[in-house]
C-alpha positions in Angstrom: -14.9 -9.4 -3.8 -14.1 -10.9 -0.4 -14.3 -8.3 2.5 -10.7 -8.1 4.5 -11.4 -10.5 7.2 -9.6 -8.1 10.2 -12.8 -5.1 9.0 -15.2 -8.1 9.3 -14.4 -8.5 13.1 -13.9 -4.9 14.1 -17.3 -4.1 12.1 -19.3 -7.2 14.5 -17.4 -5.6 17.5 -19.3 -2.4 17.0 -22.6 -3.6 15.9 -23.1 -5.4 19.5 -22.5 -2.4 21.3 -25.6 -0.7 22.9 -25.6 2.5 20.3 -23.7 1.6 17.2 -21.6 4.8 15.8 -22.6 5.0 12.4 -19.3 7.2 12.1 -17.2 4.2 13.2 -19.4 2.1 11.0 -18.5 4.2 7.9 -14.8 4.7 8.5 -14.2 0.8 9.1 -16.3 -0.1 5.7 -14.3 2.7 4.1 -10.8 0.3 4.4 -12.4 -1.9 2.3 -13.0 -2.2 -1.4 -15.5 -5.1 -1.5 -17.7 -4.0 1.5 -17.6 -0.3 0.4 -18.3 -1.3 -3.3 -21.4 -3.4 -2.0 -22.6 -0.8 0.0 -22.7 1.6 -2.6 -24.5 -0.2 -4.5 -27.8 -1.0 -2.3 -27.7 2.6 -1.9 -27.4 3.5 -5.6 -30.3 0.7 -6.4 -33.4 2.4 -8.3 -35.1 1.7 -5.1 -34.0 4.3 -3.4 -34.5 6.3 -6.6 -31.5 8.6 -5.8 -31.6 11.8 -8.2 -27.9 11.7 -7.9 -25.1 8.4 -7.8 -23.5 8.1 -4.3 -19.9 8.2 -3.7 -19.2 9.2 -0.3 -19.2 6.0 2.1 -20.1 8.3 5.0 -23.1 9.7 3.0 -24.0 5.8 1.8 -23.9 4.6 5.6 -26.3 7.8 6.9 -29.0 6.8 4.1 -28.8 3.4 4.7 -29.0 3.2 8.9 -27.4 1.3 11.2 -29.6 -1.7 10.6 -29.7 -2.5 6.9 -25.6 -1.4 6.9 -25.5 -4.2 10.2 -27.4 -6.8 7.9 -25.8 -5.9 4.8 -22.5 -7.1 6.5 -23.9 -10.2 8.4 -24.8 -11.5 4.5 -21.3 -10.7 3.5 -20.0 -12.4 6.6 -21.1 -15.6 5.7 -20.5 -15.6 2.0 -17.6 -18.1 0.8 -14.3 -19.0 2.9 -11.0 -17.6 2.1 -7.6 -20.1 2.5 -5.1 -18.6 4.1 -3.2 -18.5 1.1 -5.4 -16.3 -0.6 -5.6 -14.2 2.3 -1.9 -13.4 2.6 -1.7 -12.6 -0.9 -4.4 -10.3 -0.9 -3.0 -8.3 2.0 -0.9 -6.9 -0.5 -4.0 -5.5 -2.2 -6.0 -4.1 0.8 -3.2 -2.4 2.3 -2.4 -0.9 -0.7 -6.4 -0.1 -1.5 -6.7 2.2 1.9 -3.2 3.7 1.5 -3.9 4.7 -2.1 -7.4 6.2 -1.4 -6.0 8.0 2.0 -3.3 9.7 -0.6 -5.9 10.5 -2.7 -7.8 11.9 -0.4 -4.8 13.7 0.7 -3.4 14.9 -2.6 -6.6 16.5 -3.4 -7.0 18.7 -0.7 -3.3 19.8 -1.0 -3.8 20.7 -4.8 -7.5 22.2 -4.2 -9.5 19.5 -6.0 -13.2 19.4 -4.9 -13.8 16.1 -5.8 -12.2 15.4 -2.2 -14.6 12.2 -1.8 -14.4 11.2 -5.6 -10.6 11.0 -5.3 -10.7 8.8 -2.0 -13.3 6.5 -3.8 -11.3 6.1 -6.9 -8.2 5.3 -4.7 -10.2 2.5 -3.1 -11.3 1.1 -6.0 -9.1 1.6 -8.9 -7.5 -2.1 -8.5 -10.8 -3.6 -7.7 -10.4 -6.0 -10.4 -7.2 -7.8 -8.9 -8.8 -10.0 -6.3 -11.1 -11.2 -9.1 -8.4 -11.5 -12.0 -6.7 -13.6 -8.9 -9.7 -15.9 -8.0 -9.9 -16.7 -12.2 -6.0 -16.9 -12.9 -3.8 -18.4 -9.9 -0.5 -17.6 -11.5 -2.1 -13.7 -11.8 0.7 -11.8 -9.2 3.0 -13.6 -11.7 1.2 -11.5 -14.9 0.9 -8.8 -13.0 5.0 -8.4 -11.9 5.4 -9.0 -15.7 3.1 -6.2 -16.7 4.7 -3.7 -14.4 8.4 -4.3 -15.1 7.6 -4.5 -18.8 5.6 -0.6 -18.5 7.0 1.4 -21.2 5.8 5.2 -23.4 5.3 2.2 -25.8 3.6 -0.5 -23.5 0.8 -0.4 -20.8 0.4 -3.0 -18.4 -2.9 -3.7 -19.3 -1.1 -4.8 -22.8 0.9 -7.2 -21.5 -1.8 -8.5 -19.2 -4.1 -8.7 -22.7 -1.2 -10.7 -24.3 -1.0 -13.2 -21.6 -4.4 -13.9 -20.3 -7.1 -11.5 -23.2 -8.2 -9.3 -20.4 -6.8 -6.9 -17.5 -7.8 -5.7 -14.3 -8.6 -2.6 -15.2 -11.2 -3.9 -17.2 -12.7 -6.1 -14.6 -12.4 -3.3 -12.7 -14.5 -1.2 -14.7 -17.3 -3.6 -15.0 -17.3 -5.1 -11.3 -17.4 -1.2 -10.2 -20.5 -0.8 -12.9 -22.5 -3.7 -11.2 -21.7 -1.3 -8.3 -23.4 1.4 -9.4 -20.3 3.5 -8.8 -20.9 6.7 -11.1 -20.1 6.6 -14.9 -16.9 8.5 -14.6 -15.6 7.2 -11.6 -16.2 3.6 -13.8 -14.4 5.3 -16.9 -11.6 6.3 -14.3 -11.1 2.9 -13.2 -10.9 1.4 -16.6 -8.7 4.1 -18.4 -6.3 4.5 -14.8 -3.0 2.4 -17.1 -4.2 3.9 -20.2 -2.9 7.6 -18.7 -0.1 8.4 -21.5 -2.2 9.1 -24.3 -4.6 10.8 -22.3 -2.6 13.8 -20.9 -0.3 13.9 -24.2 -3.4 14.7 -26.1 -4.4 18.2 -25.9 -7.9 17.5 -27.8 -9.0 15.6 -24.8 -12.0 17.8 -22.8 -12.3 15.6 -20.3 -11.3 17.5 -17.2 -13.1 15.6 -14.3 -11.5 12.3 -15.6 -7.7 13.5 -16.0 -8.2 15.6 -12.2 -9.1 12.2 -11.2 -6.4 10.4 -12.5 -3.8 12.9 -12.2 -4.5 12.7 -8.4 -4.8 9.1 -8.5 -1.1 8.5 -10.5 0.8 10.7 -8.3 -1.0 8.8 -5.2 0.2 5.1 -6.5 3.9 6.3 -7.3 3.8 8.3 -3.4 2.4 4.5 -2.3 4.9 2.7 -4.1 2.3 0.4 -5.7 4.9 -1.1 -7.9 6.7 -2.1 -5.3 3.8 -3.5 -2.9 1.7 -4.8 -5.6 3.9 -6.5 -8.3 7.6 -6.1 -6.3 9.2 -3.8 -9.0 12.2 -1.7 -7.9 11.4 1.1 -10.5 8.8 2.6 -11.0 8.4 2.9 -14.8 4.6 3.7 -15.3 5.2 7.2 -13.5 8.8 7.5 -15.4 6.5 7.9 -18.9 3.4 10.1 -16.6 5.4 12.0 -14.5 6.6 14.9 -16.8 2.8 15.7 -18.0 0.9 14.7 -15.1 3.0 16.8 -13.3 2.3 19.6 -15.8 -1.1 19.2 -15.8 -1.7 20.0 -12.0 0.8 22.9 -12.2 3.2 21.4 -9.8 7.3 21.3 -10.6 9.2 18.4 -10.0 10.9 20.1 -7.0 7.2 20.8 -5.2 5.9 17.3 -6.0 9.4 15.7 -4.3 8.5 17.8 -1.5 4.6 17.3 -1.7 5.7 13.3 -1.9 7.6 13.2 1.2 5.3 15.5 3.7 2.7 13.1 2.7 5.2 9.7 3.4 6.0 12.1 6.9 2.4 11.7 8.4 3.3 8.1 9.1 0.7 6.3 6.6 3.8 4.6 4.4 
């Protein structure tokens, strides 16, 4: 996945400076999905023989140093050129990426979710698979408006996305964030993120870690307005079909999530 070229420079600004700040380091790599994912998975390589996968960026960027993070993006730096075209489309996605993950990160401390650094990382990465559905299908944003103003109780966007091209992002997702080394149920969350309906109408589902995750993580796009930024939709009709039992499952009434919604949109993010 092509880093955000804007990160690229800021990240080469602070690697010249006398004592690079490994914090600064960490927070710029954290805006972006393809740097963070490849990142995360140098660290989470069997040579560092982790006990434990690595989520946190922060965390990542400490194990690794200042100078294998520094030659890690010098390598990425000089993989392939982007046209401008593709860069202006994909603004769409990066902005959308870090305001996503920022909600989630927000969302989860406001609701009491430990997985604070779990939810951020989902946020980032969830749509992974939409710069590389992109690169293989040029007429992709086209599918993917489709999908989202066809989202129905009875239709997913990945279904429509399957009809038209026999995969979906999520999908891609799920197997780009695999090569990662992301952890197994941050990959599950990724893949299963438009297939929410049937998991929080089914009250035999045990999976608790996955639906916190994705509770957080629906509430986070509809606050973002990814309908609108990613596939230019004036409704949002995937959270018309979640809202009622996402909503239920975190324990919040509509009332508290309107207001929960619009302190978050106050701090200036969106």
């Amino acid at each position: 996945m092509p880093p955000q070229p804007q990160i690229m420079v800021d990240l080469q600004m602070e690697q010249v400076m006398p004592n690079p700040d490994l914090k600064a380091i960490a927070r710029l790599i954290g805006q972006d999905p393809g740097l963070s994912g490849a990142l995360l998975k140098i660290v989470n390589s069997p040579y560092f023989g982790l006990a434990n996968k690595v989520s946190s960026i922060q965390r990542a960027v400490n194990l690794l140093g200042s100078r294998s993070v520094i030659n890690m993006i010098n390598a990425l730096s000089i993989k392939g050129e982007m046209s401008d075209e593709t860069i202006v489309t994909l603004n769409r996605f990066w902005d959308n990426a870090q305001d996503v993950a920022m909600t989630c990160l927000t969302l989860a401390k406001r609701i009491g979710c430990e997985a604070v650094d779990e939810a951020y990382t989902l946020g980032l990465f969830h749509n992974c698979g939409i710069p590389l559905m992109l690169k293989r299908f040029p007429n992709y944003m086209t599918v993917l408006e489709e999908s989202y103003a066809s989202a129905s109780d009875e239709r997913r966007i990945v279904d429509t996305e399957n009809r038209l091209l026999n995969t979906n992002h999520a999908v891609v997702g799920y197997f780009t964030a695999k090569s990662w080394n992301l952890p197994q149920h941050l990959c599950e969350a990724i893949a299963s993120h438009h297939n929410c309906l049937s998991l929080f109408t089914d009250d035999s589902s045990r999976d608790i870690s996955l639906k916190n995750l994705l509770a957080i993580l629906k509430m986070a796009e509809h606050i973002c307005e990814s309908y609108r930024v990613l596939a230019d939709q004036e409704v949002d009709l995937e959270w018309e079909t979640l809202r009622a039992p996402v909503l239920e499952y975190v324990g919040l009434s509509g009332y508290d999530f309107d207001n929960l919604k619009e302190s978050i949109r106050d701090l200036g993010r969106y």
